[in-house]
C-alpha positions as CSV (number, residue, x, y, z in Angstrom):
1,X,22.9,-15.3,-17.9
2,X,20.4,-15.2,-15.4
3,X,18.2,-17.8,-15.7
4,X,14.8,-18.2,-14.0
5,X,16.4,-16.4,-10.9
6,X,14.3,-13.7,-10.5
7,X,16.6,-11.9,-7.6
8,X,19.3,-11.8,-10.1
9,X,17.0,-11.0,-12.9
10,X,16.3,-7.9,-10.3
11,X,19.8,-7.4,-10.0
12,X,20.2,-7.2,-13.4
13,X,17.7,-5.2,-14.8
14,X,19.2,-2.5,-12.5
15,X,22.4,-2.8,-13.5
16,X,21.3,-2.7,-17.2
17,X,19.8,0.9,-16.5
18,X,23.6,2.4,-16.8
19,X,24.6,3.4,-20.1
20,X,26.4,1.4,-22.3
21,X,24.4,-1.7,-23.0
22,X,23.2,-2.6,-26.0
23,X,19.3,-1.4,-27.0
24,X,17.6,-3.6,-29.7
25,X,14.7,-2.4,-31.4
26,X,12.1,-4.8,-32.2
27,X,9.1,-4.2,-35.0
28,X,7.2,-7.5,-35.9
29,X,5.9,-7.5,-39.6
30,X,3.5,-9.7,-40.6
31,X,1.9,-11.1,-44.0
32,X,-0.2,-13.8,-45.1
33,X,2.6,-16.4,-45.0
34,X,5.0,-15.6,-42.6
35,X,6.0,-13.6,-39.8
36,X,9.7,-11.5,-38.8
37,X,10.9,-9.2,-36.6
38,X,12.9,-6.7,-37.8
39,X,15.9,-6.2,-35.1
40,X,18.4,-2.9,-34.9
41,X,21.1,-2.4,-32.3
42,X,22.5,0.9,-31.0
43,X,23.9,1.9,-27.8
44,X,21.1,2.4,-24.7
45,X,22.1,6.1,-23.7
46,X,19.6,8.1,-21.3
47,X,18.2,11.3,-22.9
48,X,20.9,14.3,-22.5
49,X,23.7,11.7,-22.1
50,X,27.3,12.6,-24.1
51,X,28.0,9.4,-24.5
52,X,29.2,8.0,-28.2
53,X,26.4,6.0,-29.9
54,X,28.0,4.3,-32.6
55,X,28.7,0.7,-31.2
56,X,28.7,-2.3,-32.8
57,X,28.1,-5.5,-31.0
58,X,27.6,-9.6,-31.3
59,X,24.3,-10.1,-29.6
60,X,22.6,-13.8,-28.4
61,X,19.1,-12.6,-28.7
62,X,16.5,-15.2,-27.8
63,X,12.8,-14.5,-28.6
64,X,9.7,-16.4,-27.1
65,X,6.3,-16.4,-28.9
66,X,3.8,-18.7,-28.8
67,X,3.7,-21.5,-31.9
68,X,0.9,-23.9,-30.5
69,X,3.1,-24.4,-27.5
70,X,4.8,-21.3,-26.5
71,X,8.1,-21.8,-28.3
72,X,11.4,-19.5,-28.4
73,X,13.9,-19.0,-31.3
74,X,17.6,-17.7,-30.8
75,X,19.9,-15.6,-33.2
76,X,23.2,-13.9,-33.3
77,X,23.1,-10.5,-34.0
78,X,26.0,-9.2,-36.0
79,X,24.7,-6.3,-37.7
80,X,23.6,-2.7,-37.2
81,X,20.1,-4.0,-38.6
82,X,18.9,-7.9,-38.9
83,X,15.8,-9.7,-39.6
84,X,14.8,-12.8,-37.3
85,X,12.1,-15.4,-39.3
86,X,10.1,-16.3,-37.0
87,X,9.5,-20.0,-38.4
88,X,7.4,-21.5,-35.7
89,X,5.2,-18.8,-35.6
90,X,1.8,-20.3,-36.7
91,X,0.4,-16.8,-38.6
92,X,1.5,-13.7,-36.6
93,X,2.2,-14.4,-33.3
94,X,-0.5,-12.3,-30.9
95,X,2.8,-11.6,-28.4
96,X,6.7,-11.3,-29.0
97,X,9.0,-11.1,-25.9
98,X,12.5,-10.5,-27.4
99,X,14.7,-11.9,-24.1
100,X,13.3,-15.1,-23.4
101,X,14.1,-16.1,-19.6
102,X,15.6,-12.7,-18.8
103,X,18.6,-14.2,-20.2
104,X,20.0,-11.1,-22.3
105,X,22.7,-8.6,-22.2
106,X,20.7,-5.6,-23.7
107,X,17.8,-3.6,-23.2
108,X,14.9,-4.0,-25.5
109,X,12.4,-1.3,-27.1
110,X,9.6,-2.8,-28.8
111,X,7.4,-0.5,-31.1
112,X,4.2,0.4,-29.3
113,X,1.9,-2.6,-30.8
114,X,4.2,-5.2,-29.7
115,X,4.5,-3.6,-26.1
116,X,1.0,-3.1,-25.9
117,X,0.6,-7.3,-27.1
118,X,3.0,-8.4,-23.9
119,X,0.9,-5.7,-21.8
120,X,-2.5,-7.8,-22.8
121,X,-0.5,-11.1,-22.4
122,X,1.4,-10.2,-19.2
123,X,0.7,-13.9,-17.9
124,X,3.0,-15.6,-20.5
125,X,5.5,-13.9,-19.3
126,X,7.6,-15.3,-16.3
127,X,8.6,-13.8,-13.1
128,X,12.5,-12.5,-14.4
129,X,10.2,-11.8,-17.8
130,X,8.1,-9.2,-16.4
131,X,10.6,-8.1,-13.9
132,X,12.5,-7.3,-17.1
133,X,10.0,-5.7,-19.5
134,X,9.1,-2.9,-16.3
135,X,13.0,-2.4,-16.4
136,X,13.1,-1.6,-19.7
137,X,10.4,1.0,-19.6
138,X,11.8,2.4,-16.5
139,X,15.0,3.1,-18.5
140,X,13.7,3.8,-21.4
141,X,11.9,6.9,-20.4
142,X,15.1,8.4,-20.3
143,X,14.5,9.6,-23.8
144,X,13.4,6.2,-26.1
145,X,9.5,6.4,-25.1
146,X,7.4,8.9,-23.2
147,X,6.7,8.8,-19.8
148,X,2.6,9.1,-20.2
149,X,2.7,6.5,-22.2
150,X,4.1,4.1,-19.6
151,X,1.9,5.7,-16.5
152,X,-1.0,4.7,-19.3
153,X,1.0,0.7,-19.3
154,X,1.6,0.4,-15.1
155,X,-1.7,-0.2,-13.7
156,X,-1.9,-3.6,-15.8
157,X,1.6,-4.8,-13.6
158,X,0.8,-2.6,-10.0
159,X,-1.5,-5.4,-8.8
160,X,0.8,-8.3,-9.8
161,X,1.2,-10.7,-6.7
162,X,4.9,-10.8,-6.8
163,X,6.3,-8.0,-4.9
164,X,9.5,-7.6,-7.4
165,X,7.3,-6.7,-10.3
166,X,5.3,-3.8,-7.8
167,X,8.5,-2.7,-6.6
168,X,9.6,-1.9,-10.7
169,X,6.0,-0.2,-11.2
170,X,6.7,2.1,-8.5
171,X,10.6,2.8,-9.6
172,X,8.4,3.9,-12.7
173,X,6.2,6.2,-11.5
174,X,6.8,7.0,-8.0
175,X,8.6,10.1,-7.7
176,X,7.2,12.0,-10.5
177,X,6.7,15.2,-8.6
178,X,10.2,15.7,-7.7
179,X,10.0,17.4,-10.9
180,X,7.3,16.5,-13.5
181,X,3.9,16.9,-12.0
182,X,3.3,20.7,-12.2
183,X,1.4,22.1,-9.0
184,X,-2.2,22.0,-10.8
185,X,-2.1,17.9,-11.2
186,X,-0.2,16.9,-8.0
187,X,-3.6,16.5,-6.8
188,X,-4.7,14.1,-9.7
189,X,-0.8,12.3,-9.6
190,X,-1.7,11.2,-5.8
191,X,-4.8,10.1,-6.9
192,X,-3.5,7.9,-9.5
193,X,-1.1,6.6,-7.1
194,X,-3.9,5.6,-4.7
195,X,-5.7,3.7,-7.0
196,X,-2.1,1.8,-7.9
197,X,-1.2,1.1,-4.1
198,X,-3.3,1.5,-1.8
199,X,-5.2,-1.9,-1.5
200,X,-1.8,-3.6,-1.5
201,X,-0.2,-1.3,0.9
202,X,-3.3,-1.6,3.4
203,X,-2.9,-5.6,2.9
204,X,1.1,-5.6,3.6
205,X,0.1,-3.2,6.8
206,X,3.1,-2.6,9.0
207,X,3.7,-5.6,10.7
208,X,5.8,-8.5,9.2
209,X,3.7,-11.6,8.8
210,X,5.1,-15.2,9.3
211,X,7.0,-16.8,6.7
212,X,7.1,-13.7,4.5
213,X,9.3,-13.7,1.6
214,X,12.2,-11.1,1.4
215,X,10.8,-9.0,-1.1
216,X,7.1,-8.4,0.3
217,X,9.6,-7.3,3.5
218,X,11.3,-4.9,1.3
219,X,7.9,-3.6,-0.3
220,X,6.2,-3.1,2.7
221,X,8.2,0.2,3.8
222,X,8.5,1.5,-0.2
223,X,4.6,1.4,-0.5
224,X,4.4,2.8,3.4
225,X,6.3,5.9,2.8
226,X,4.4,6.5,-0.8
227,X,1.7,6.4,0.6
228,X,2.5,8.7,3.5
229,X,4.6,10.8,2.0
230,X,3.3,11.3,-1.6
231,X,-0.2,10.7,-2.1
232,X,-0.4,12.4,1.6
233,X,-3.0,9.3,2.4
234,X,-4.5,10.6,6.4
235,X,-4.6,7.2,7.1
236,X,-0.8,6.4,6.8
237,X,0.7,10.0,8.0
238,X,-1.1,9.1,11.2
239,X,-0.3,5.3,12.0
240,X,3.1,6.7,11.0
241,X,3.0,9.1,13.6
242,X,1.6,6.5,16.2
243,X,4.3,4.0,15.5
244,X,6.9,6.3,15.7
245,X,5.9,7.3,19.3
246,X,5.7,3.7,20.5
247,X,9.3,3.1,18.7
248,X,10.9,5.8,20.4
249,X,9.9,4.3,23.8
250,X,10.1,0.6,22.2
251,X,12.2,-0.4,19.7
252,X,10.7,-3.4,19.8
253,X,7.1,-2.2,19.0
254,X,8.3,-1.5,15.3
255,X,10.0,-4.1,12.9
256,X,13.3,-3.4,11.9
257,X,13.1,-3.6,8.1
258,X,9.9,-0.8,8.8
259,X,11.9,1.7,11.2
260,X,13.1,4.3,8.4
261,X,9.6,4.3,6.8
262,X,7.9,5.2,10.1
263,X,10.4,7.5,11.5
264,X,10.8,9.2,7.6
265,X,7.3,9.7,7.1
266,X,6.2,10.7,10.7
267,X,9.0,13.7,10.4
268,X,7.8,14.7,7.1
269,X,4.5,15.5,8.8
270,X,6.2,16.1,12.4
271,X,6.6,18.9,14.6
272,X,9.3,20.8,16.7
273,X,8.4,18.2,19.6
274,X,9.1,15.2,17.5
275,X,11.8,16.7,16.2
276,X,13.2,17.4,20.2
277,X,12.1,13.7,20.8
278,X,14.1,12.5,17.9
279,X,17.9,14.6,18.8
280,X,17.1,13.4,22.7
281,X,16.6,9.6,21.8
282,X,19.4,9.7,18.8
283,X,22.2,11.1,21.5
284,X,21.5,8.3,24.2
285,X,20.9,5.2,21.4
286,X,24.3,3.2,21.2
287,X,23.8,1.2,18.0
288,X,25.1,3.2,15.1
289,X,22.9,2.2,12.4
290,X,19.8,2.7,14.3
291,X,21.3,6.6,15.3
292,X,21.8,7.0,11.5
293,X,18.1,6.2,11.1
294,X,16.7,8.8,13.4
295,X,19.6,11.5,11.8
296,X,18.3,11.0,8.4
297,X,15.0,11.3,9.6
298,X,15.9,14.7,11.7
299,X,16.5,15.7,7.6
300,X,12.9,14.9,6.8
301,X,11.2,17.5,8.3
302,X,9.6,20.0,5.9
303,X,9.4,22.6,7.9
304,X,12.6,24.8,7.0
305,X,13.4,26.2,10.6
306,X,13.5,22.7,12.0
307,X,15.6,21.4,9.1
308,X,18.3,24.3,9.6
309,X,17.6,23.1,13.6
310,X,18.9,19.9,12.4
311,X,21.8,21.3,10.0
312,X,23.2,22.9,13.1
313,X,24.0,19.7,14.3
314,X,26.4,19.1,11.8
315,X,28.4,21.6,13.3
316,X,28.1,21.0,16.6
317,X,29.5,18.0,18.8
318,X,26.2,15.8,19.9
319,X,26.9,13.2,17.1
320,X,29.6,12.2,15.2
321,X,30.3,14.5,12.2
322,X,30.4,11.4,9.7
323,X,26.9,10.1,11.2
324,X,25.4,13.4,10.7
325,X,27.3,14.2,7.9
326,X,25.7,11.3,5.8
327,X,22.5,11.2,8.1
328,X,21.4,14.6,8.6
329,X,22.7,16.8,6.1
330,X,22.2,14.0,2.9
331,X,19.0,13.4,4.4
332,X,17.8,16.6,4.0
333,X,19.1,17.3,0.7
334,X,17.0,14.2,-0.7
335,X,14.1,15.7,0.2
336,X,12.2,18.2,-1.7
337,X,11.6,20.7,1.2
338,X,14.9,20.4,2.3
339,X,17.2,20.2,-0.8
340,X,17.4,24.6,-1.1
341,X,18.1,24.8,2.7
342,X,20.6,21.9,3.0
343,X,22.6,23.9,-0.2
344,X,22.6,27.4,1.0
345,X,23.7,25.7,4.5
346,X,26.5,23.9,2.6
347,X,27.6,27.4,0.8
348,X,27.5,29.4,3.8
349,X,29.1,27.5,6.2
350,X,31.7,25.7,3.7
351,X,34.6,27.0,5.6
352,X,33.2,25.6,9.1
353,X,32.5,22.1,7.4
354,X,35.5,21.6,6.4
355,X,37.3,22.5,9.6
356,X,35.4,20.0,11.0
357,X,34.9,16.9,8.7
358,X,37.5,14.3,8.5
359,X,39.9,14.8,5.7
360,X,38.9,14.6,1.9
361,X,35.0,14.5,3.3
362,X,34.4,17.9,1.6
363,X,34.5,15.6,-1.7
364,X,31.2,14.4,-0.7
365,X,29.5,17.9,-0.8
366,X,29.0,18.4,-4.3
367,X,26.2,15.8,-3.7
368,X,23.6,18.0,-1.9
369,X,23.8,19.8,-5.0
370,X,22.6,16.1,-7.2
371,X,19.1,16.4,-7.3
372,X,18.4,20.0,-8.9
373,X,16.7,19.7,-12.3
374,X,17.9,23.1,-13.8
375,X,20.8,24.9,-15.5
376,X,20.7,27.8,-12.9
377,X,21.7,25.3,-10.2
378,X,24.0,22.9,-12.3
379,X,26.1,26.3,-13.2
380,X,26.3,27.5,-9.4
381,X,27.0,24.3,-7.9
382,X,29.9,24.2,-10.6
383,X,31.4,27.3,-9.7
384,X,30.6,26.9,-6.3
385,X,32.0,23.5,-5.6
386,X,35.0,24.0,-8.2
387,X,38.0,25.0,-6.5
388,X,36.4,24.3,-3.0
389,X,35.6,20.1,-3.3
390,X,37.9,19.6,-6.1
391,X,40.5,19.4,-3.7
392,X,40.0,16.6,-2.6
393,X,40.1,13.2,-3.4
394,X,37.3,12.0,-5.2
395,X,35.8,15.7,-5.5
396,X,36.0,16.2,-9.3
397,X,34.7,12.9,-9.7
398,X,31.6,13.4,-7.7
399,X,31.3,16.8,-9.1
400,X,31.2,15.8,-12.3
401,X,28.8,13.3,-11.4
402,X,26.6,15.6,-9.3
403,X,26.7,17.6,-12.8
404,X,25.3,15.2,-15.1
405,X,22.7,13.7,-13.0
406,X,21.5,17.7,-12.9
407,X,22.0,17.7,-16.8
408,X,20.1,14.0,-17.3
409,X,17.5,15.3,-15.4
410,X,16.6,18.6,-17.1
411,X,16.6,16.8,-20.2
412,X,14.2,14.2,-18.7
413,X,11.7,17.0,-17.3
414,X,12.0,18.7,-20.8
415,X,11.2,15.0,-22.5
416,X,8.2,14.2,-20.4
417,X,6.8,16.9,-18.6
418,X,3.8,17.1,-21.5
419,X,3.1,13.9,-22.1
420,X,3.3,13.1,-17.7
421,X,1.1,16.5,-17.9
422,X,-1.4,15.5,-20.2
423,X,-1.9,12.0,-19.0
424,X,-2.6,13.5,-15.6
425,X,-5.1,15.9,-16.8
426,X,-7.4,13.4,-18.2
427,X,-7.2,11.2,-14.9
């Protein structure tokens, strides 16, 4: 149970994006008299997902409505299909939320009406409430509820004043052009992002203000490198840059929780003298974490000469294989100008990598291989990385998962590509 928490409600909601949870369907029927929601229960499983479906559980649902005074109404769920009386209800209730207080062990898809109702009533909802209802979009746009559809339900929640809920608009739509913006509308996605984030991100600015809660600290650097990074804002690609050239001869000039953001987004508009800047700094700095930061960044770089600079390192004896390893060479592969260079790098020089990394590291290499989106890529990385990283300990398991995640996502981009695509052209 999670009560009125809403860092555990966080917590929570992200946990209940794995499969195999519960997902309850909720359609509110109305007539002159009275008023029921008509529940069904089958397994939450993203789009493209194996998984069985055929579960049967015992589910506390509690839903909250308002009846003169909002009021709430609790029932065990037993059945494939159930239907809740609403009996305090006075006439149809303008607004049903279906896990009153966060409190629930499921996910929840409401037919469109009843989402768009808690959309229009967003302020009757509590902090874990609306942290909770963005969760379940995010998830269920893995195949229960197109993705257009819930860029069309964000801006209502991007403007909220508690960080936590801004933080689960972005998870929403923030990355869409990894894969699902097409070239022609990347143009009209930053847009849209600007109009979401801007303001706020100009507000938080870079600096951490007094007495400032955890989470606006954690949104600060999320919102910084969108807005450097994927709407391409001039503004923030430049005070980015500027920061980082004051941190590299002050680490005090920068804030700690802010020192990725800067250093990410001022590589991924940097050039060959940053990047020298960057390797001469990282090889004298003796705190480990704050190396990894500036070896990840070194990955950032969109220029492909400089990344396979970078990759070189790998192989070489300036830094600690495991720091560049997990900085440099993961780094890279999360980025989308790095993510073909980093793989033919890994292919090429697979004999060389493993002759240098510690033993059983060459299970982590399937990864590089996690974020393609197509069946061309999932086959090679399986013949590739089959025989070669299943070696070792943990290999086929990261394979396997390296496999999927490529599977999920092509059936995602097939699922939501039009209707991402078509709200875009019309913004």
């Amino acid at each position: 149970m999670t009560g009125s928490n809403p860092e555990v409600a966080r917590a929570f909601s992200s946990f209940l994006d794995q499969a195999g949870v519960p997902l309850v369907s909720v359609k509110l029927q109305c007539t002159r008299d009275d008023a029921n929601l008509q529940l069904s229960q089958e397994r939450f499983l993203p789009l493209g997902s194996q998984g069985a479906s055929n579960q049967l559980w015992e589910i506390p649902i509690c839903v909250k409505y308002p009846a003169g005074v909002k009021d709430r109404q609790c029932v065990l769920v037993t059945s494939k299909s159930q239907i809740l009386a609403l009996s305090k209800a006075l006439g149809c209730p303008g607004w049903v939320y279906a896990n009153a207080d966060e409190a629930g062990y499921y996910r929840v898809l409401y037919e469109p009406a009843v989402l768009g109702s808690l959309a229009q009533n967003e302020k009757a909802l509590t902090l874990p409430e609306r942290v909770g209802l963005l969760g379940n979009v995010s998830a269920l746009t893995k195949g229960h509820m197109p993705l257009g559809e819930a860029m069309v339900l964000v801006p209502k929640f991007a403007d909220d004043a508690s960080p936590e809920v801004v933080s689960k608009t972005v998870a929403i739509v923030g990355n869409l052009d990894e894969h699902l913006v097409p070239d022609q509308l990347k143009a009209n996605y930053r847009r849209y992002l600007s109009d979401l984030y801007k303001k706020r991100g100009e507000e938080l600015g870079w600096k951490e203000k007094p007495e400032e809660p955890p989470d606006t600290r954690l949104l600060r650097p999320r919102l910084f490198e969108l807005m450097a990074n994927r709407v391409e804002d001039p503004q923030f690609i430049e005070q980015a840059k500027k920061l980082a050239l004051v941190w590299l001869d002050d680490h005090a000039a920068v804030d700690q929780d802010m020192i990725g953001a800067v250093l990410n987004s001022a590589a991924a508009h940097g050039d060959r003298a940053l990047f020298d800047q960057l390797r001469e700094q990282a090889k004298k700095e003796s705190d480990e974490q704050v190396q990894f930061t500036m070896l990840r960044a070194m990955g950032q770089f969109r220029d492909p000469e400089i990344v396979k600079s970078a990759l070189g390192l790998v192989l070489g004896n300036e830094f600690d294989v495991r720091q560049s390893v997990f900085g440099i060479l993961r780094g890279a592969a999360l980025s989308r100008s790095g993510r073909d260079v980093v793989y033919d790098f890994v292919k090429q020089n697979w004999d060389a990598l493993i002759a240098k990394l510690p033993t059983d590291f060459g299970a982590f290499l399937p990864l590089v291989a996690a974020n393609y989106c197509d069946a061309q890529h999932r086959a090679d990385a399986e013949a590739f990385f089959t025989g070669r990283a299943t070696k070792y300990t943990g290999g086929p398991r990261n394979l396997k998962q390296a496999l999927e995640g490529i599977s999920l996502c092509e059936a995602n981009k097939n699922a939501n590509q039009a209707s991402v695509s078509e709200f875009l052209s019309k913004y």
